[in-house]
N, C-alpha and C positions, 0 to 999 in steps of 0.2 A: 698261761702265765705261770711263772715258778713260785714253787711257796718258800714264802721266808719262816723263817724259822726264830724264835728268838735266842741268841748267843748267852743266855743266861740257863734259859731252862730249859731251852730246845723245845719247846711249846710255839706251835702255827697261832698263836690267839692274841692279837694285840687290834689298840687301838691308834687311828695315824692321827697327830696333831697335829702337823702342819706341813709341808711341802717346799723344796727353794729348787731353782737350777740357774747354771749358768746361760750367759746372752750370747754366746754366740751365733755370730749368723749363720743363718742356715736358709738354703733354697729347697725346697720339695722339688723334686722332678716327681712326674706320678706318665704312666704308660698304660693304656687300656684299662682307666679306674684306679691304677696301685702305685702306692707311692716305691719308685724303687730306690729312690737315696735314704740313708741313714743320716737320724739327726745327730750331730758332733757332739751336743749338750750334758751337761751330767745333771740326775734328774735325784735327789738326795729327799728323802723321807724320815722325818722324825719319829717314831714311834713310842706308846707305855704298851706294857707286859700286859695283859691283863689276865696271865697267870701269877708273874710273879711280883706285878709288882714296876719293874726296873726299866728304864733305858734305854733305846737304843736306834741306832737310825740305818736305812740300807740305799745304797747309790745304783741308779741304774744308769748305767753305759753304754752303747752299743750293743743293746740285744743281751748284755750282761749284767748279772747283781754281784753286789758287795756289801755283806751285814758288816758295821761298824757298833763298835761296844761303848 
């Protein structure tokens, strides 16, 4: 897993409040145990600093993140 980071203090150390994604439908195909499709859904995380303090949330995408401020 990648580590986020927080956009404030550049500190790995926070705590997640709460979680949302979107509904889109999705089918699992899975082949010999493994799922080989990708879920389409955006997987968005609340987080506090618990360096500094502040804000902030990161969205996972296909296999990708994005820290929002």
């Amino acid at each position: 897993m990648e580590v986020v980071n927080c956009p404030h203090c550049g500190e790995s150390y926070y705590a997640e409040l709460y979680s949302t994604q979107t509904l889109m439908n999705y089918k699992p195909i899975w082949k010999n145990g493994e799922c080989v499709s990708e879920d389409p859904n955006f997987f968005t995380t609340y987080c506090e600093c618990q360096n500094c303090g502040k804000t902030f949330s990161f969205t996972r995408h296909l296999g990708e993140i994005t820290v929002h401020v």
